[in-house]
C-alpha angles and dihedrals in degrees: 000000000000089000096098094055089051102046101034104043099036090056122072097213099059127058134207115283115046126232101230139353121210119189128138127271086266092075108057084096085035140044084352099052093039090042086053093046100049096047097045080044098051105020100013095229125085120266098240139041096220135005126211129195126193133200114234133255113273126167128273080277101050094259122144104251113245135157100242083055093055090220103110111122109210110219084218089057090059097050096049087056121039093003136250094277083076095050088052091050092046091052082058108031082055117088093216094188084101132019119321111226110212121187132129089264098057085046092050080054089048085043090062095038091053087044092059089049085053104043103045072054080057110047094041097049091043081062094056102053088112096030112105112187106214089049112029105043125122122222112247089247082058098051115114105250095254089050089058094047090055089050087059089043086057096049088052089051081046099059095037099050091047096041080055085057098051087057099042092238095134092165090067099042081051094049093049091057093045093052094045095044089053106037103032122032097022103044088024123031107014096059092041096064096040088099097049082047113051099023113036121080117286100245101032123128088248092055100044097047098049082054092045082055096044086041098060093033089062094044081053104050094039084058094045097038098047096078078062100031120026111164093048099046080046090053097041083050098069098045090057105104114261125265125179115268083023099153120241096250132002091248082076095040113103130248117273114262118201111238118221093204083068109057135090126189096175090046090060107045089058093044085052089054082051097052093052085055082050092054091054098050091053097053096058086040086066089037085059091043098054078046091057092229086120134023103195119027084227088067096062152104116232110199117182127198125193156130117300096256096054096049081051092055096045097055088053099077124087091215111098106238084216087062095038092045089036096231146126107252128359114197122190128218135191103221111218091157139010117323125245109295099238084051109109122218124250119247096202104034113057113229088013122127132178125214114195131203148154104275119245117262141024129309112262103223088223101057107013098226124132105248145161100238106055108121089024087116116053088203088067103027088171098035122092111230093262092055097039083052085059112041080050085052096045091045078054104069 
């Protein structure tokens, strides 16, 4: 119980008290409680600043792991074979306030999970391969609207993961980022800018916005993930395009800050009505797609019929709903009567319904998308105007 007295106050880089001290349940009578008595007896103050106590490793059913059991699970095992990265995520991942469970099962889980976390790295940083920050970025009043939504969605992941850390509480950091990797950048973002990103022209203000966003998201989640998983954020790290006073490595880069220039409260409380309205669209899109009257949710019609007020709402957003619904053609209708009798009724936003149908025109073979003007320029017989406009432009250069 006298350690603390010794180490802290014999080494000039430490200082009495400590910080924390970490020990298992089975010390609170022990290391925890003597540590507690010599130091009121001989300094009157407690030797630590917090104390936290952790469960122990059982099996995936709750069995203390020995050998004669054949149930011990080597770390080094584990590394060999999914790579430290997962540990780390498991010890995380993990609420040790009570007993860790540890089984092949519970590390495949922690396999996917690690895989989310590397593949939204990946998506983001294959889309920056031609964004150079100190010369591409576009200035936050620029930013497309749902661009902007996604920054304050940032700052808010910011403030609650490290609020998790502060309190030690890493599962629920992990859980955050898990949820926000998943939900949404992967199902939501992501695969909402695919079409700014891979189809509009490469210098344009919608597709540099949408890169200045994936850009500082990156930098973000490389700074907040690297405590979990170290050699990949690392890795991520490097492959994020160069600014000037960019830090070697992501170990000497500083924690991530929340910036209060970039939140919106108002922003997002209107995005999150939005996404309600979203919610509602996809799930007649897989209703018409069960019902074979489209194939591909980016060959349809979305027609949405609703109250006045919501019509109103909805035509207030710069976003193209054909860009946030990922579809061909959106239509709006004020709804006085019944709707159409094939529209299906919305489950999140009260009087709407949504009609579905196969988009007028013919499939550009650049975007993919059904329009009019495919065929309108005999140079590009199989190409949309939009896309005819940039593969000129591009034959150009």
């Amino acid at each position: 119980g006298s350690t603390h007295r010794i180490v802290l106050e014999s080494r000039h880089e430490l200082s009495w008290p400590a910080d924390v001290y970490l020990e298992g349940s089975d010390q609170h009578r022990g290391w925890f409680n003597s540590s507690l008595m010599v130091a009121v007896a001989t300094k009157g103050a407690a030797p630590y600043r917090i104390v936290i106590t952790h469960g122990f490793v059982v099996d995936e059913e709750g069995r203390a792991m020995h050998k004669s059991l054949g149930n011990v699970v080597s770390p080094f095992e584990v590394i060999d074979r999914y790579g430290a990265d997962v540990l780390r995520l498991w010890v995380c991942s993990s609420s040790y306030f009570e007993d860790v469970r540890l089984g092949s099962d519970i590390l495949k889980r922690l396999v996917d999970a690690y895989f989310r976390f590397r593949n939204s790295l990946r998506f983001a940083l294959g889309n920056l391969h031609d964004f150079n920050p100190d010369a591409d970025r576009v200035p936050y009043e620029q930013l497309m609207e749902l661009d902007r939504y996604m920054l304050h969605r940032l700052q808010c992941v910011i403030a609650d993961v490290t609020k998790h850390f502060n309190r030690f509480e890493f599962y629920r950091a992990f859980q955050l980022l898990q949820r926000f990797c998943a939900t949404e950048l992967s199902a939501f973002y992501f695969d909402v800018l695919k079409d700014r990103l891979y189809v509009m022209p490469a210098n344009s203000i919608e597709r540099r916005s949408a890169q200045t966003v994936l850009f500082e998201i990156t930098a973000t989640l490389c700074r907040i993930l690297f405590p979990m998983i170290s050699h990949t954020a690392e890795e991520a790290w490097q492959h994020l395009p160069h600014w000037d006073g960019k830090p070697e490595s992501v170990a000497l880069a500083s924690w991530a800050q929340p910036k209060d220039e970039w939140m919106d409260e108002r922003l997002a409380s209107r995005y999150e009505q939005l996404l309600r309205v979203r919610d509602d669209v996809h799930r007649a899109l897989e209703q018409a797609k069960r019902q074979e009257r489209v194939t591909n949710p980016l060959e349809a019609k979305v027609e949405l019929y609703a109250p006045a007020e919501v019509i109103t709402f909805l035509q207030s957003f710069s976003t193209p709903l054909t860009e946030l619904f990922i579809v061909s053609a959106t239509a709006l209708h004020k709804m006085d009567g019944s709707a159409p009798e094939d529209a299906i009724p919305g489950e999140e936003v009260p009087g709407l319904h949504i009609r579905i149908t196969l988009a007028p025109g013919d499939k550009c073979a650049r975007c993919w998308q059904r329009r009019e003007s495919v065929g309108c320029d005999s140079n590009f017989p199989d190409l949309c105007a939009r896309c005819a406009s940039v593969v000129r432009a591009l034959e150009a250069m």
